[in-house]
One Martini backbone bead per residue (centre of mass of N, CA, C, O) as a GRO file, in nm:
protein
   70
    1UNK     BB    1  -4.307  -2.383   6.368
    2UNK     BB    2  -4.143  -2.615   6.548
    3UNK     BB    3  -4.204  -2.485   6.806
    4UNK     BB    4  -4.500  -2.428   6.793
    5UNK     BB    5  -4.554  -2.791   6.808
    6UNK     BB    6  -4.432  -2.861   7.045
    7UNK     BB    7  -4.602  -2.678   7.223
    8UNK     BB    8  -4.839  -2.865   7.160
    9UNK     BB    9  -4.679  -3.135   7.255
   10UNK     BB   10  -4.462  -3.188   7.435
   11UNK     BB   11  -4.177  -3.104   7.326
   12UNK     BB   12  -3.953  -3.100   7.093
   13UNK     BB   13  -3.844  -2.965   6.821
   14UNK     BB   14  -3.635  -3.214   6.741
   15UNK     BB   15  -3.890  -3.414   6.696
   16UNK     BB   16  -4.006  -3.259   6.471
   17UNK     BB   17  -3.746  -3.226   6.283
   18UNK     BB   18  -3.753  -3.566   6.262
   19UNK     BB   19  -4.006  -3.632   6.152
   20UNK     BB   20  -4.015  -3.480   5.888
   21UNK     BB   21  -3.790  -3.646   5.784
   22UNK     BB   22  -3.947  -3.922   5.787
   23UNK     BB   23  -4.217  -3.704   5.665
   24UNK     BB   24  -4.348  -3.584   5.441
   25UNK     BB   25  -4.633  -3.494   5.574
   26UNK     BB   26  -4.491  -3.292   5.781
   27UNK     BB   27  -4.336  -3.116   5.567
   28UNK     BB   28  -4.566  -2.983   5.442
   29UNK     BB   29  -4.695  -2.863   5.634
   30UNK     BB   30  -4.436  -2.676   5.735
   31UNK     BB   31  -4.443  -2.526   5.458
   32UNK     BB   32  -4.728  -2.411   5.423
   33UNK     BB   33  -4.707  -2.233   5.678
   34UNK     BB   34  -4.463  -2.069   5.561
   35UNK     BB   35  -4.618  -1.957   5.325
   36UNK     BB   36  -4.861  -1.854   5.498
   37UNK     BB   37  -4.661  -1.605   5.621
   38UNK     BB   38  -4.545  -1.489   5.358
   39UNK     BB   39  -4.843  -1.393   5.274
   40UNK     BB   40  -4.845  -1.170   5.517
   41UNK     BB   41  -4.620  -1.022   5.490
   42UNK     BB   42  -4.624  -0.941   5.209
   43UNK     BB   43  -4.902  -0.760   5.299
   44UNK     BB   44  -4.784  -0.592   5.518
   45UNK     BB   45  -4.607  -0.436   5.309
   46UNK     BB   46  -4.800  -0.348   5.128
   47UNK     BB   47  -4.974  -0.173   5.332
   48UNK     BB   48  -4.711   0.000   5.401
   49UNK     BB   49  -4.650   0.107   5.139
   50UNK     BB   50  -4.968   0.256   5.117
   51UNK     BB   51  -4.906   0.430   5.383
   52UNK     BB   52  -4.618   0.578   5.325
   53UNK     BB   53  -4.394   0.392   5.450
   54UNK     BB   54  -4.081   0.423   5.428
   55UNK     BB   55  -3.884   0.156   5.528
   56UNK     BB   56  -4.088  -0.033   5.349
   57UNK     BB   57  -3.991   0.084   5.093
   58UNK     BB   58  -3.671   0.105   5.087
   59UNK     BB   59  -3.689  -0.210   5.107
   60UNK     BB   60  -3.862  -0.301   4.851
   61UNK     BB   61  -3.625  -0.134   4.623
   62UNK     BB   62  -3.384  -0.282   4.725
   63UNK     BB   63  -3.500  -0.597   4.641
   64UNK     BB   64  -3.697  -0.493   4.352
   65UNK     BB   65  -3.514  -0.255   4.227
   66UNK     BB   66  -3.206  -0.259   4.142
   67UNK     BB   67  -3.211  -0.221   3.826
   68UNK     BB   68  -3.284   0.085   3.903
   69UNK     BB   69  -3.059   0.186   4.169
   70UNK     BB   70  -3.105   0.071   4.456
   0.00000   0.00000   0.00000
């Protein structure tokens, strides 16, 4: 998120990274889009899971399913 915030502002990422810390309030917009990527990423798995994609399925099983012996 930090890289291309920089490449939008023609700056360095380490500007952006001093920024967030010095703003709480770039920090949470950078923490926003990442909940926001979290939930794409999390749909485009439940699609591929749906779609009966074998390794999406055994990502799945092996990180939220272990208590059944994934």
């Amino acid at each position: 998120i930090q890289r291309y915030a920089a490449q939008a502002l023609s700056c360095h990422r380490q500007t952006i990274a001093n920024m967030a810390r010095r703003h709480p309030e770039i920090q949470a917009v950078i923490q926003d889009e990442i909940e926001g990527l979290i939930d794409t990423a999390e749909g485009k798995l439940a699609e591929a899971i749906t779609r009966g994609e074998f390794p999406a399925i055994a990502f799945f099983l092996k990180c939220r399913a272990k208590h059944r012996g994934y």
